[in-house]
RODO-2510 file (C-alpha; in nm, 4 decimals, decimal comma):
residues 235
     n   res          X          Y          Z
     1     x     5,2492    -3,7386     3,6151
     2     x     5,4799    -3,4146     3,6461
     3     x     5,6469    -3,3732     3,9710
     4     x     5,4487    -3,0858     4,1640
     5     x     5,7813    -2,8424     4,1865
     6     x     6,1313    -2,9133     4,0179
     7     x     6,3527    -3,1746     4,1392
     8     x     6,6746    -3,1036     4,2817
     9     x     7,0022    -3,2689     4,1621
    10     x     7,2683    -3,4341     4,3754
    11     x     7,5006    -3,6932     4,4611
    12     x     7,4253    -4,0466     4,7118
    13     x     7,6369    -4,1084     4,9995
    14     x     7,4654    -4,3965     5,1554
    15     x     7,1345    -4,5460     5,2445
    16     x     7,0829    -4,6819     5,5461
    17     x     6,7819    -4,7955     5,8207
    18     x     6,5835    -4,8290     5,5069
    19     x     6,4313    -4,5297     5,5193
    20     x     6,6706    -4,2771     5,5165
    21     x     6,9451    -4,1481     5,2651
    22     x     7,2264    -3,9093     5,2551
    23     x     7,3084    -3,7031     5,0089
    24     x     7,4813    -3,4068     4,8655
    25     x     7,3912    -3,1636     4,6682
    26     x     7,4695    -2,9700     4,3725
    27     x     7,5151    -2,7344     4,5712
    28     x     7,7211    -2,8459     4,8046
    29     x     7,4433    -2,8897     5,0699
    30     x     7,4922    -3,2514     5,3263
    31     x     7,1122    -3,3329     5,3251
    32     x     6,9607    -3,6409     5,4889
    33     x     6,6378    -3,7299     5,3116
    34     x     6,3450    -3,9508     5,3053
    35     x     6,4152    -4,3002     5,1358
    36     x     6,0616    -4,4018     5,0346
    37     x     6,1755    -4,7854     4,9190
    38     x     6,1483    -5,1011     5,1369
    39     x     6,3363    -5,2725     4,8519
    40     x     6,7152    -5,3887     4,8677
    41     x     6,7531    -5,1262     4,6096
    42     x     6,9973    -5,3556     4,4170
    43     x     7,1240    -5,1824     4,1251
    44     x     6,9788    -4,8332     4,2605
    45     x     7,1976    -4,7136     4,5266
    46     x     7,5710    -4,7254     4,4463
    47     x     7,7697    -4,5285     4,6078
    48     x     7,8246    -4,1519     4,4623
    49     x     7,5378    -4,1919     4,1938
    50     x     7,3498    -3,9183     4,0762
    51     x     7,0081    -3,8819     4,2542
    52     x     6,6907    -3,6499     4,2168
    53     x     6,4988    -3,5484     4,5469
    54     x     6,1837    -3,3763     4,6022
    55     x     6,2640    -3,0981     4,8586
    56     x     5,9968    -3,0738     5,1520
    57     x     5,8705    -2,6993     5,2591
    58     x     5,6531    -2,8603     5,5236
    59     x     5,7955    -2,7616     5,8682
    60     x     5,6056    -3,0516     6,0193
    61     x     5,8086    -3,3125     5,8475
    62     x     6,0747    -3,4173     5,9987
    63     x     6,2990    -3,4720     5,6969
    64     x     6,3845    -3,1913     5,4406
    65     x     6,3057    -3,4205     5,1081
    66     x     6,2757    -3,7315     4,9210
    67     x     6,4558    -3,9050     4,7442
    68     x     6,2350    -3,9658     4,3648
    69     x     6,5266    -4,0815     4,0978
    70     x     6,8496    -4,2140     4,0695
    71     x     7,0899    -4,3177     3,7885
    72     x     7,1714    -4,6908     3,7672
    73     x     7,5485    -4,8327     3,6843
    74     x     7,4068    -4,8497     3,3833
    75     x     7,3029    -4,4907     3,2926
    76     x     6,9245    -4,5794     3,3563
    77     x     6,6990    -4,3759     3,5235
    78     x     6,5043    -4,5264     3,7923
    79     x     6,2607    -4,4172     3,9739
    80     x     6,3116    -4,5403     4,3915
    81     x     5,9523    -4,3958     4,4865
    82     x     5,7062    -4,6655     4,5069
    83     x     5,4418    -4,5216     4,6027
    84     x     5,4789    -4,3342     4,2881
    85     x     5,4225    -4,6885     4,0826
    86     x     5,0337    -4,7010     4,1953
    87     x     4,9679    -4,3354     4,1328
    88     x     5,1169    -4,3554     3,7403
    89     x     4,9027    -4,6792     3,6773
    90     x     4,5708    -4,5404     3,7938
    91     x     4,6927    -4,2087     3,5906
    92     x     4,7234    -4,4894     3,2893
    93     x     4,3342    -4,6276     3,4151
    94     x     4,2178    -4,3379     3,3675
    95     x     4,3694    -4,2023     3,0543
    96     x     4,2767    -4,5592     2,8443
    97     x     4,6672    -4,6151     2,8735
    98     x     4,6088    -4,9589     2,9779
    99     x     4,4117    -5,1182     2,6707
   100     x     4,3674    -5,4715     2,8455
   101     x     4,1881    -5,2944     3,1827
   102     x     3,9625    -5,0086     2,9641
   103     x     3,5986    -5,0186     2,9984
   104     x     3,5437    -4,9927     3,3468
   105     x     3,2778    -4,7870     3,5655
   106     x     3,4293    -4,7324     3,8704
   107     x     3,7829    -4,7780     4,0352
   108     x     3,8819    -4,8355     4,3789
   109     x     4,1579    -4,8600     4,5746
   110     x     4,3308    -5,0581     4,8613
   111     x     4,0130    -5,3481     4,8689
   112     x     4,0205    -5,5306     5,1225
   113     x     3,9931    -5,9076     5,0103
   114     x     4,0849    -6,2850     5,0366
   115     x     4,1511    -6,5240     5,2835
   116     x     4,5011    -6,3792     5,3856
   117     x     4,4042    -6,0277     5,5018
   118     x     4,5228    -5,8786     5,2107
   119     x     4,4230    -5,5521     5,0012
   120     x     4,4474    -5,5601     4,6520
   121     x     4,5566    -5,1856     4,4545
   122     x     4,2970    -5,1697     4,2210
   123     x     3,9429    -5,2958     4,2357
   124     x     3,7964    -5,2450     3,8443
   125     x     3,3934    -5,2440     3,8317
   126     x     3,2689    -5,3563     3,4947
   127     x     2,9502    -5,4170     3,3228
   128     x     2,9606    -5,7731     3,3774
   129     x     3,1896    -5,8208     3,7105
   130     x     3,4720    -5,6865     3,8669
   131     x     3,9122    -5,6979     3,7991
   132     x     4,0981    -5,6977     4,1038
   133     x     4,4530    -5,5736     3,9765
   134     x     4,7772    -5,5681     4,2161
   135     x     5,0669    -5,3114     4,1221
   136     x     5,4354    -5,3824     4,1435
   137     x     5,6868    -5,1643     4,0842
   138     x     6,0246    -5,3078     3,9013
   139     x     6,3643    -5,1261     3,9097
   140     x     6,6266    -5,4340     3,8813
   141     x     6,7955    -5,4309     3,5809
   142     x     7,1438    -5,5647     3,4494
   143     x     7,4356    -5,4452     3,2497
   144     x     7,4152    -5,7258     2,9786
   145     x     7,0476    -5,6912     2,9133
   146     x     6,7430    -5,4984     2,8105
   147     x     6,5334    -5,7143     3,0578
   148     x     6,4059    -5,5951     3,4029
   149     x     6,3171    -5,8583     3,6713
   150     x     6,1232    -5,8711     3,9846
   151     x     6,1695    -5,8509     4,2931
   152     x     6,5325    -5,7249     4,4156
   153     x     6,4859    -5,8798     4,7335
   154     x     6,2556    -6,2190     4,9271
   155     x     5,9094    -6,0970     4,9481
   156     x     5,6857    -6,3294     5,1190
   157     x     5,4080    -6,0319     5,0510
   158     x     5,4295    -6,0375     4,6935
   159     x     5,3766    -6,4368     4,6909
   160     x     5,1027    -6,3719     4,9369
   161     x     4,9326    -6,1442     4,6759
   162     x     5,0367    -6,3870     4,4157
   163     x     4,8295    -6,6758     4,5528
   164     x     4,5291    -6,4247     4,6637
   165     x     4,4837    -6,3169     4,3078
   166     x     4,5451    -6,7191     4,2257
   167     x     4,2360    -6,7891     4,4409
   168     x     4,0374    -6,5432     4,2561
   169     x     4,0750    -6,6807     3,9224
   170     x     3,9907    -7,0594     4,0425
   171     x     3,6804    -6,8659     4,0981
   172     x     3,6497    -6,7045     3,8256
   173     x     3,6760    -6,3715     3,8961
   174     x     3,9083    -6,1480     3,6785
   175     x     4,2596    -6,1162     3,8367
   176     x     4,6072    -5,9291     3,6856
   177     x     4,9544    -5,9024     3,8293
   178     x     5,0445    -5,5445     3,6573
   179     x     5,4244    -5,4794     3,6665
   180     x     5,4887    -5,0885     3,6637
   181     x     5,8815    -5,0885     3,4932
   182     x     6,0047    -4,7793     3,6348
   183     x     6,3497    -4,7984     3,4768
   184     x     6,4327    -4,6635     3,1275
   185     x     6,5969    -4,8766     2,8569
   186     x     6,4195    -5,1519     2,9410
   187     x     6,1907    -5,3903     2,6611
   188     x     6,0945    -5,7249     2,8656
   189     x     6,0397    -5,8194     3,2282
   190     x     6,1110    -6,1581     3,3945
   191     x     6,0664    -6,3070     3,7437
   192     x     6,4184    -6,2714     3,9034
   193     x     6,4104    -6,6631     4,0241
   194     x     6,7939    -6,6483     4,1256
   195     x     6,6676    -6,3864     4,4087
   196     x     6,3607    -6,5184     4,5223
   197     x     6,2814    -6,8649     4,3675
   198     x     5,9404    -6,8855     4,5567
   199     x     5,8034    -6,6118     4,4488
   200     x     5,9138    -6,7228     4,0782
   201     x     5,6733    -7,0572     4,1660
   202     x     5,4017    -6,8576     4,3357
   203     x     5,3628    -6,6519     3,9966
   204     x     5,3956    -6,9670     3,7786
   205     x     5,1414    -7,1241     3,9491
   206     x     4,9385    -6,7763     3,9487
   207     x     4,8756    -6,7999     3,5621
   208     x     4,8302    -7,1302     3,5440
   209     x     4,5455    -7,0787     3,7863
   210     x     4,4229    -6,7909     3,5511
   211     x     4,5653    -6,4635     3,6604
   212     x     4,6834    -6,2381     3,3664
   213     x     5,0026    -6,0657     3,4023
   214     x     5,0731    -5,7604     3,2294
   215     x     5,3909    -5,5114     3,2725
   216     x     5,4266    -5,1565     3,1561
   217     x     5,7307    -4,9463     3,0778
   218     x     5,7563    -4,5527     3,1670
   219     x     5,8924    -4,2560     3,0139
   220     x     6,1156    -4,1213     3,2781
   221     x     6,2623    -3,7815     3,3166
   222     x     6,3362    -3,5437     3,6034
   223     x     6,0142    -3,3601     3,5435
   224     x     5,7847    -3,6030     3,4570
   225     x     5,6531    -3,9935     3,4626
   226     x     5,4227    -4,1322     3,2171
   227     x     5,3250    -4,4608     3,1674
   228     x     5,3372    -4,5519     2,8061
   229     x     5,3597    -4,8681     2,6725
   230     x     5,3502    -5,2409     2,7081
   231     x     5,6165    -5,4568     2,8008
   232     x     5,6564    -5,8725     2,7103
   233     x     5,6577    -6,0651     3,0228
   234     x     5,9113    -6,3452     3,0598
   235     x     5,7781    -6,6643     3,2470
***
């Protein structure tokens, strides 16, 4: 996935009211910009780090960018989008990236499923049944380590996806966690249990009830995202 027009260079200032970000640029410019991360953005928004928007030439919006990369404490590139983590793995789908998921016939999105109101990313149609595949995107990582964990903050949504995709496989229907690592330098992924223990137990019990859990690493750069590879995942 190349970014649709180059992105712009500058510097954080803060983050704040979750959704919004200023910066500076390059330039020189004060901008204000759209923060597209409901994360605690642990490890991605430190104070006078180096940042990569998208800038917006839609008069209707209200904000003049967003706010796509930023470089980690240490020197990683991450990528603070999320909504960009759904978009590279169904770019993967489709390109046979993702040998464990290849051979479907049809793929659709946000499906509406379980007994939790939930929607799952992916919905995979296949010869003999269907995969329904939910997407996280990881950007935690650590100084002392080449191993990425998830998430950065409590999510009671991600355990309630955890334990949909749980109830699925005591069915026997096909059901994978995917974890799209969207932070360079990275070779493993592990549940970060000293953040959010429950969630930890939640995916425990998820594979023992059958769910497969796969994570994928990214090639990362300011004009493009691809992802590329598979990743060990750390129970």
């Amino acid at each position: 996935m190349r970014f649709v027009t180059p992105l712009e260079q500058g510097t954080l200032v803060r983050r704040y009211k979750r959704f919004l970000a200023d910066i500076v640029t390059d330039a020189g410019e004060a901008l204000c910009v759209h923060c597209p991360n409901t994360g605690s953005m642990l490890n991605c928004m430190g104070e006078g780090a180096r940042v990569w928007f998208l800038r917006n030439s839609d008069p209707k919006r209200k904000l003049p960018g967003t706010w796509e990369l930023v470089e980690t404490p240490q020197g990683r590139l991450a990528c603070v989008n999320t909504a960009r983590a759904n978009r590279l793995v169904e770019e993967a789908l489709l390109a046979g990236v993702i040998e464990e998921l290849n051979g479907f016939t049809a793929l659709k999105r946000e499906v509406a499923y379980g007994v939790e109101n939930s929607r799952v990313d992916f919905r995979l149609d296949y010869p003999l049944g269907s995969a329904f595949v939910e997407v996280k995107s990881v950007t935690l990582g650590f100084g002392d380590t080449a191993v990425a964990a998830f998430p950065d903050a409590v999510t009671s949504r991600g355990a309630r996806h955890l334990r949909e995709l749980a109830a699925l496989a005591r069915d026997g229907v096909r059901a994978v966690q995917l974890y799209c690592v969207n932070l360079t330098g990275i070779e493993a992924v592990r549940p970060a249990s000293e953040i959010d223990p429950l969630y930890t137990a939640a995916l425990r019990d998820a594979v023992e009830a059958g769910v497969e859990v796969l994570a994928y690493g990214v090639e990362l750069s300011p004009e493009e995202i691809r992802l590329v590879r598979r990743l060990p995942v750390i129970l």
